[in-house]
C-alpha positions in Angstrom: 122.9 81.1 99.9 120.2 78.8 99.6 116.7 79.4 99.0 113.2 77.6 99.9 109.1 78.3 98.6 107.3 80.0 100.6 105.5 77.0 101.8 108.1 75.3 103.4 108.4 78.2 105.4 104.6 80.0 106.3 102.2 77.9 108.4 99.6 79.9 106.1 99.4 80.9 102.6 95.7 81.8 101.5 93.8 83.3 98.8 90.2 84.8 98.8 87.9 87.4 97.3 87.9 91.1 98.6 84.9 92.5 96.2 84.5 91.5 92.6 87.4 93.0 91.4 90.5 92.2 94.0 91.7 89.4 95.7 93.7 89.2 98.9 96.8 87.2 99.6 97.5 86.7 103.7 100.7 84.9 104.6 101.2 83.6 108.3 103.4 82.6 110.7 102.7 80.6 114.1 105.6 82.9 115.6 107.6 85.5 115.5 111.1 83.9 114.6 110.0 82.3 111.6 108.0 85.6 110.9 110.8 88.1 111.1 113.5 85.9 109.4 111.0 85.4 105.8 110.4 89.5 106.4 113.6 90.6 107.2 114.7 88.6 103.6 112.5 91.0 102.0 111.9 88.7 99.6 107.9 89.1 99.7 107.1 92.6 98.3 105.8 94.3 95.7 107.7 93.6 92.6 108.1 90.3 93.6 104.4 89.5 94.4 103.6 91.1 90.9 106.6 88.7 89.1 105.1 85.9 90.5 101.8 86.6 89.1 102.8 88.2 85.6 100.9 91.4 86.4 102.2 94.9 86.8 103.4 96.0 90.2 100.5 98.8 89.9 98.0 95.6 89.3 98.7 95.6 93.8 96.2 97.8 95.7 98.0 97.4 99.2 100.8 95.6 100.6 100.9 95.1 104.5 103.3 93.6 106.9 101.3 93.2 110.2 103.7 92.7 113.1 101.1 92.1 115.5 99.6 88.9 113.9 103.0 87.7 112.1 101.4 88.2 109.1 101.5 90.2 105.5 98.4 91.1 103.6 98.4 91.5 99.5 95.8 92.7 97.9 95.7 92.5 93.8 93.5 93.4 91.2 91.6 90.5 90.0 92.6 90.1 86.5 88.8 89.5 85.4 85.7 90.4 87.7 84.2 88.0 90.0 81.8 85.6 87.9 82.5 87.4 84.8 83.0 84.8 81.6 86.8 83.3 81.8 86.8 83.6 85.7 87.6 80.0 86.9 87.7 81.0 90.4 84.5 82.2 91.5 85.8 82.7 95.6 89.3 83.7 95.0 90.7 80.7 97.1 93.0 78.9 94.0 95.2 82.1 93.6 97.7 81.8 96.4 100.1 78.9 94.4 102.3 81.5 92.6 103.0 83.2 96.1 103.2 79.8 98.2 106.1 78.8 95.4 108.0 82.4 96.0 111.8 81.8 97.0 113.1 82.9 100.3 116.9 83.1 101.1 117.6 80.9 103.7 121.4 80.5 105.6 
């Protein structure tokens, strides 16, 4: 089986902040097929979101697969606080790479 990032395959990948100390991942699809075939990999969860990111699985404060909107919803700890010294990414928005470079089994 063959495999391709994430990219190739979500129309959206995003990153931004939720509070000072979390930032939220949403993933989207334009419809349903393409939506169901990434999800039904389950190749986007937990332990694989936290792998990506070199962070403890615990490090993810919620984990959502939205059927309604085609979408899934990560939400991380921030590894440093919003604007604290060391943060380079004051709105969140530069985090998604990791996740938009996640394999997904493809046939």
């Amino acid at each position: 089986m063959n495999s391709r990032p994430l990219k190739d395959l979500a129309d959206i990948v995003r990153s931004k902040n939720a509070g000072p100390y979390r930032i939220t991942f949403d993933v989207l699809f334009r419809d349903k097929d393409r939506y169901e075939a990434v999800r039904s990999t389950g190749a986007i969860n937990p332990q694989s979101v936290a792998a990506a990111y070199g962070i403890d699985v615990s490090q993810i404060s919620s984990f959502f697969e939205i059927e309604m909107a085609n979408a899934m919803k990560i939400t991380i700890i921030r590894p440093r606080a919003q604007g604290s010294a060391g943060d380079g990414d004051m709105y969140g928005c530069q985090h998604h790479v990791p996740l938009m470079n996640l394999q997904i089994p493809v046939s």
